[in-house]
N, C-alpha and C positions, 0 to 999 in steps of 0.2 A: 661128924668128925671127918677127918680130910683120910680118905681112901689110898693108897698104896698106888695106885694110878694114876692120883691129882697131885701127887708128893711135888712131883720135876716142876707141871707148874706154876705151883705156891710159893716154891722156894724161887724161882726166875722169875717171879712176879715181885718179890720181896728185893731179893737182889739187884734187880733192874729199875722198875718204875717207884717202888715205897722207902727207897733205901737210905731217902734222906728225913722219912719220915718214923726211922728207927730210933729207938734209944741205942746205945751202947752196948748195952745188955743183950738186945733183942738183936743186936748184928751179929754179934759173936753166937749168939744161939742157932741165928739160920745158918750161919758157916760152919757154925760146928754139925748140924745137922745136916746140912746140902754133903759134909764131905763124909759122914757117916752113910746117908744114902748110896754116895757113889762107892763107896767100898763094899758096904755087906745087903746093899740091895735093900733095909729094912730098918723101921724107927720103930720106937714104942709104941704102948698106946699113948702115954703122957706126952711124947714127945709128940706124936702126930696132933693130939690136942692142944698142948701148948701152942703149936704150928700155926693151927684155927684161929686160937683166941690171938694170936700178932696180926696175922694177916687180918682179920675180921676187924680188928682197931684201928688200923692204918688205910685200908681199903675203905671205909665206912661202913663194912659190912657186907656179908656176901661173895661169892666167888668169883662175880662179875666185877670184882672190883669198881661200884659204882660206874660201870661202863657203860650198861646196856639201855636203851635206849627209851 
């Protein structure tokens, strides 16, 4: 599950490089969640898993976002 650490990011990862590989759904979710972070510093557990399970589908998997070499 995405750590309290990895929050900023997953969500700048989503926002920037996967953002057109978002549904609707899942954009409003990261926005809603990126602006929740920035206000109280802290998401749920569901929320930071939900978090996983986008980025994990849109990335191909993994944190590397299929980057690493």
């Amino acid at each position: 599950m995405i750590e309290n650490e990895d929050v900023d990011d997953v969500v700048d990862a989503l926002q920037r490089h996967y953002r057109e590989r978002l549904s609707e759904w899942e954009t409003q979710f990261v926005s809603s969640v990126a602006e929740q972070w920035e206000e109280r510093g802290e998401l749920t557990e569901k929320q930071r898993a939900k978090l996983e399970e986008v980025f994990d589908r849109v990335s191909g998997g993994g944190r590397d976002g299929g980057r690493s070499a």
